[in-house]
C-alpha positions as semicolon CSV with decimal commas, in nm:
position;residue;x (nm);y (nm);z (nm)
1;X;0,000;0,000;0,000
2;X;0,114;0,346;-0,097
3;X;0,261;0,560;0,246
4;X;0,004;0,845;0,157
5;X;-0,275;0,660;0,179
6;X;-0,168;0,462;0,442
7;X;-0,123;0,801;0,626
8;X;-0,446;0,926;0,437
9;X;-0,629;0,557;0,622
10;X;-0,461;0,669;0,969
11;X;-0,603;1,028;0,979
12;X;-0,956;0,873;0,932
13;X;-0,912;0,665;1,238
14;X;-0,775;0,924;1,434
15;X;-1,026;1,161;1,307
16;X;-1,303;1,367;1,551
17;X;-1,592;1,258;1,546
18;X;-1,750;1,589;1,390
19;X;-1,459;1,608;1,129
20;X;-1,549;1,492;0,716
21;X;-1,341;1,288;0,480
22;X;-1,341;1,650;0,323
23;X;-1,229;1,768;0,653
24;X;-0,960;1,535;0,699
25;X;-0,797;1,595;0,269
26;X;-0,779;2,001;0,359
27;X;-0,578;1,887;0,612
28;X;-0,372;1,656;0,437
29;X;-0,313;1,918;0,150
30;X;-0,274;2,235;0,410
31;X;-0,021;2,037;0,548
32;X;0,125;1,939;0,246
33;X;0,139;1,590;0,279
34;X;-0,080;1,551;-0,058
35;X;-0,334;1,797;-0,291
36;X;-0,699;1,716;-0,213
37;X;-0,691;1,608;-0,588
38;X;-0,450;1,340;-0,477
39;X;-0,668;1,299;-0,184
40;X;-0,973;1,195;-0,403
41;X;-0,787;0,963;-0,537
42;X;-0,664;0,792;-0,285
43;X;-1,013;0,783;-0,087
44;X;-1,158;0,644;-0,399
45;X;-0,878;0,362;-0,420
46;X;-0,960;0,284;-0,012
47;X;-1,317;0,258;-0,097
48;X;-1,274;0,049;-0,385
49;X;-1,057;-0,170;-0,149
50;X;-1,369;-0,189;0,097
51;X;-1,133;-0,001;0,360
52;X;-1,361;0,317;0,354
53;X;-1,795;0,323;0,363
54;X;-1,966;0,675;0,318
55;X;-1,782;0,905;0,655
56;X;-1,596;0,614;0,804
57;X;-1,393;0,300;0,827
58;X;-1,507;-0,003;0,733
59;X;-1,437;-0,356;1,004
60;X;-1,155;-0,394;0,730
61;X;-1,053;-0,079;0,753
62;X;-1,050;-0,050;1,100
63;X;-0,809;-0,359;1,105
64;X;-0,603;-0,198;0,849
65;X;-0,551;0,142;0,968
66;X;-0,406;-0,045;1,341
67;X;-0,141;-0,262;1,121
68;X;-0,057;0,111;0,984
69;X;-0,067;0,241;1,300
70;X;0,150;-0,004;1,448
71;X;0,420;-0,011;1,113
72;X;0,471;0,389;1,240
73;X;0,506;0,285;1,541
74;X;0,833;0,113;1,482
């Protein structure tokens, strides 16, 4: 898995509860990590992988987004 969506399937987890996927790519691009174009993309790539439903994480993606978690850990 690409590191910027890995990062990009992180910040959902960690995300408030009143905060958007919208929400979450301004961040990612204010930041500079990626555009919000890039952003898109990626969410659409997470969805297609069943990662991402609608606003949140899927079981899967839940799952997922720990193993990342844990990988930045190290």
């Amino acid at each position: 898995m690409d590191i910027n969506k890995k990062v990009l399937l992180l910040a959902i987890y960690k995300k408030e509860d009143d905060e958007s996927l919208n929400d979450i790519l301004l961040k990612m691009d204010s930041t500079h990590v990626f555009t919000q174009k890039e952003g898109k993309k990626y969410l659409k790539e997470l969805k297609k992988e069943q990662l991402i439903s609608e606003n949140s994480l899927t079981v899967l993606g839940i799952t997922k987004a720990k193993e990342v978690e844990l990988e930045f850990k190290i």
